[in-house]
N, C-alpha and C positions, 0 to 999 in steps of 0.2 A: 483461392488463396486462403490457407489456415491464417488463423487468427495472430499466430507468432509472427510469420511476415508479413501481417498487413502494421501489424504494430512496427517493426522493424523498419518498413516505408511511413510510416506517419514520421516515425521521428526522427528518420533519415531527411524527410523534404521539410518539415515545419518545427523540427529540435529545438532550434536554434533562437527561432519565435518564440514559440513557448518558453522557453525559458527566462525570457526578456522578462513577460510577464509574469514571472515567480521572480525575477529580482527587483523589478519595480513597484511591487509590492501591489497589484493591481489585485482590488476586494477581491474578485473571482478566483483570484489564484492565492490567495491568502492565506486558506487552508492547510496549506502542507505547512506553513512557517508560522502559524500561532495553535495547532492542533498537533499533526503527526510528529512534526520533529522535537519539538519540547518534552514532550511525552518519552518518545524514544529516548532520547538523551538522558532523563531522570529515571529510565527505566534498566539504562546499560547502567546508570550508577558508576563505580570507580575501574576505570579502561587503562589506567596507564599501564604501559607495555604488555597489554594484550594484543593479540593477533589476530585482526577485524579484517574478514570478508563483507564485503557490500555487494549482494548481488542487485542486479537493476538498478546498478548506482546513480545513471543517469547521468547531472552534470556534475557530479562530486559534491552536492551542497552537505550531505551526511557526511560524506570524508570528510571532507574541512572541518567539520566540528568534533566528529572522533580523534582527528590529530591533534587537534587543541587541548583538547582531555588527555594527550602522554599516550596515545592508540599508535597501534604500525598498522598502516591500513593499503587494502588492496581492494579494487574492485570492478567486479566486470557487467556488462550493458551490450544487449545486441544490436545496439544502432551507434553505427561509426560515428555519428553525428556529435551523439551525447558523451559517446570517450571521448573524444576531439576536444570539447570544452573541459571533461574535468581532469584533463590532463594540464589545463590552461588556469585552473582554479585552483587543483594538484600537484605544482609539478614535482612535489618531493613523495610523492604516492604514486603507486603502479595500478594502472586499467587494465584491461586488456577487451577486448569484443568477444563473447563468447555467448551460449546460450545455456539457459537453467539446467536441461535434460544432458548435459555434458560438461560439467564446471572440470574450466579447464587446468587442475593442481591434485596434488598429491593428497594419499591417503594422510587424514591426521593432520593437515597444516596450519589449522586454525584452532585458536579459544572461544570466538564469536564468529557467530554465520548474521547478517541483518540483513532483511530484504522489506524494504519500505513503499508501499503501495504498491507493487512489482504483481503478486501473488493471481489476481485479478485478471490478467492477463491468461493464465492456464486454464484449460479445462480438467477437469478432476483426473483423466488420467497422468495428464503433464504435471499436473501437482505432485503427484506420488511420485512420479520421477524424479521432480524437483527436491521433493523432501528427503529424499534415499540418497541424492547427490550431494546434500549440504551434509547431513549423519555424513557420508564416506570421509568428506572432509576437516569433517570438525574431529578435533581429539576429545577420549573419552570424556566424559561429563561434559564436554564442551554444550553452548546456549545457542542455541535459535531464538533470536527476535525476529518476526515480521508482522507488520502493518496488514490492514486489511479492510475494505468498507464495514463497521459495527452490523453484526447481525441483526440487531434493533436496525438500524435503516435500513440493509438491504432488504427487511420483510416488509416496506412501506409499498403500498398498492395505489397505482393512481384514480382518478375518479372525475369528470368533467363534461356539464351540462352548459346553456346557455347563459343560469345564473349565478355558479362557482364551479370553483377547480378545485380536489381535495387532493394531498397525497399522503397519506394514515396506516394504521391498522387497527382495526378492532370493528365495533358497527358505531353505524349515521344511521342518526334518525332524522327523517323531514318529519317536522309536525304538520304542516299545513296540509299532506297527503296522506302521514300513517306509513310509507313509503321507507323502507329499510333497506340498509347497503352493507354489504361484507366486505371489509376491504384487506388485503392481505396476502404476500406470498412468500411462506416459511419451512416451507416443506419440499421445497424442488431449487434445482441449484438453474439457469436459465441468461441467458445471454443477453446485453443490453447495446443500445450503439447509439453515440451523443456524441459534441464535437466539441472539440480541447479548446482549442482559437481557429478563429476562422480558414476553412479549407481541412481540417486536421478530424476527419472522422474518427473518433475510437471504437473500438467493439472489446468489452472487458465481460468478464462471468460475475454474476451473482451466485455464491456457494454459502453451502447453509455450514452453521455452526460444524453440525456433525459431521460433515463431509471433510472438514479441514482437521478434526480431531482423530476421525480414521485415517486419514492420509498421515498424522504426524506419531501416529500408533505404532502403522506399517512400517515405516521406516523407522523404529529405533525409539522413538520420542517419549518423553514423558510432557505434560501438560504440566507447568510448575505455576505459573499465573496469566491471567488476563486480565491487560486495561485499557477502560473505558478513557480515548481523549479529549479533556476538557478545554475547551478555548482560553489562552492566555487573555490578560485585560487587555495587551494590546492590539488584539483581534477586535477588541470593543471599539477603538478609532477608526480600525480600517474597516469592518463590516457591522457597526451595528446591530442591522436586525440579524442576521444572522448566527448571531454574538445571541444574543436573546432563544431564537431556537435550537442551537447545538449547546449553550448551558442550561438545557431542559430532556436533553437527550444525545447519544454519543455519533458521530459522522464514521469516526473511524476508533477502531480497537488492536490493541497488540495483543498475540499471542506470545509466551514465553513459554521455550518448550527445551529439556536437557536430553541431551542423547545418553542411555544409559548402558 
């Protein structure tokens, strides 16, 4: 089973779950709503009556707040599951089910293309596809936002003995042995698999910087900014320490990219 349909069964059987716990506001799931999405939103800046694709909308929690800002927003997600609900969060916005490597609209329909933690999901040839589908869509100068794990952490390398666990990059030193550790994976793009809420296996790609700058090259793109997202304070309530290590280094980063 490729990695699009295993994600397409995840969130076809556990959607629904999952999403409970990103409106409940559960620490674990906190992230996308005191990091990625604030970020995003002060990153689109001023939306009114522009014409916003969301791909990997999910449950529509980005729609709702694109429409709020004066956006006309459409958007599609390969798991019937998650259009179901953001049709139910949406219902003055149109979904549709479809998949990245064939966005289902016309040449030029769009002024913003945004795909929010989505990206992750492709392997680098799906990428390029991806990104050549959103260019066909977007009208000239049109923007690409998308979300993505910060290359700063996806290069963290883990490391664990009987008397710690590390997960870093750079070297450790044990003094007590003299004992050196390299920790670090920055140069290969590499598959990962951990579990969303319980029963809900994910398998997503780690891609290096560069791989996602060729891909947005090939397809039309220009690189216009990248940002690092900072945790809002009220991330500080619901996750503390976490609060403490992500305002020390970035979880997740946007690219902004113009088709030209």
């Amino acid at each position: 089973m490729t990695v699009e349909k295993h994600t397409q069964k995840m969130y076809d059987e556990f959607g629904a779950e999952y999403q409970k716990t990103r409106d409940n506001e559960r620490p674990e799931r906190a992230y996308n709503e005191h990091m990625e999405l604030p970020a995003m939103l002060k990153a689109l800046g001023n939306i009114k009556g522009k014409r916003i694709l969301d791909i990997g909308c999910g449950a529509g929690v980005h729609a709702k707040k694109y429409m709020a800002k004066g956006a006309i927003v459409e958007g599609i997600d390969i798991s019937k599951t998650m259009i179901e609900l953001a049709k139910k969060r949406c219902p003055k916005a149109k979904f549709k089910v479809g998949t990245f490597k064939k966005i289902p609209y016309k040449n030029s329909s769009f002024n913003i293309v945004t795909g929010s933690l989505c990206i992750d999901y492709l392997n680098s040839k799906e990428m390029s596809a991806t990104f050549k589908e959103v260019s066909r869509v977007l009208k000239k100068r049109g923007l690409f936002f998308f979300s993505n794990e910060s290359p700063v952490n996806a290069a963290r390398d883990k490391y664990e003995d009987k008397n710690i666990r590390i997960k870093a990059t750079g070297t450790v030193l044990f003094k007590k042995t003299g004992k050196k550790l390299s920790l670090g994976s920055a140069f290969k793009d590499w598959i990962v698999e951990w579990e969303m809420v319980p029963g809900m296996l994910m398998k997503t790609y780690k891609h290096t910087f560069r791989t996602q700058l060729l891909a947005l090259r090939k397809a039309g793109f220009e690189l216009i900014d990248f940002i690092d997202c900072k945790p809002t304070l009220g991330f500080k309530k619901v996750n503390p320490d976490d609060y403490k290590i992500f305002s020390k280094f970035p979880i997740f980063s946007i690219f902004v990219a113009k088709k030209k």
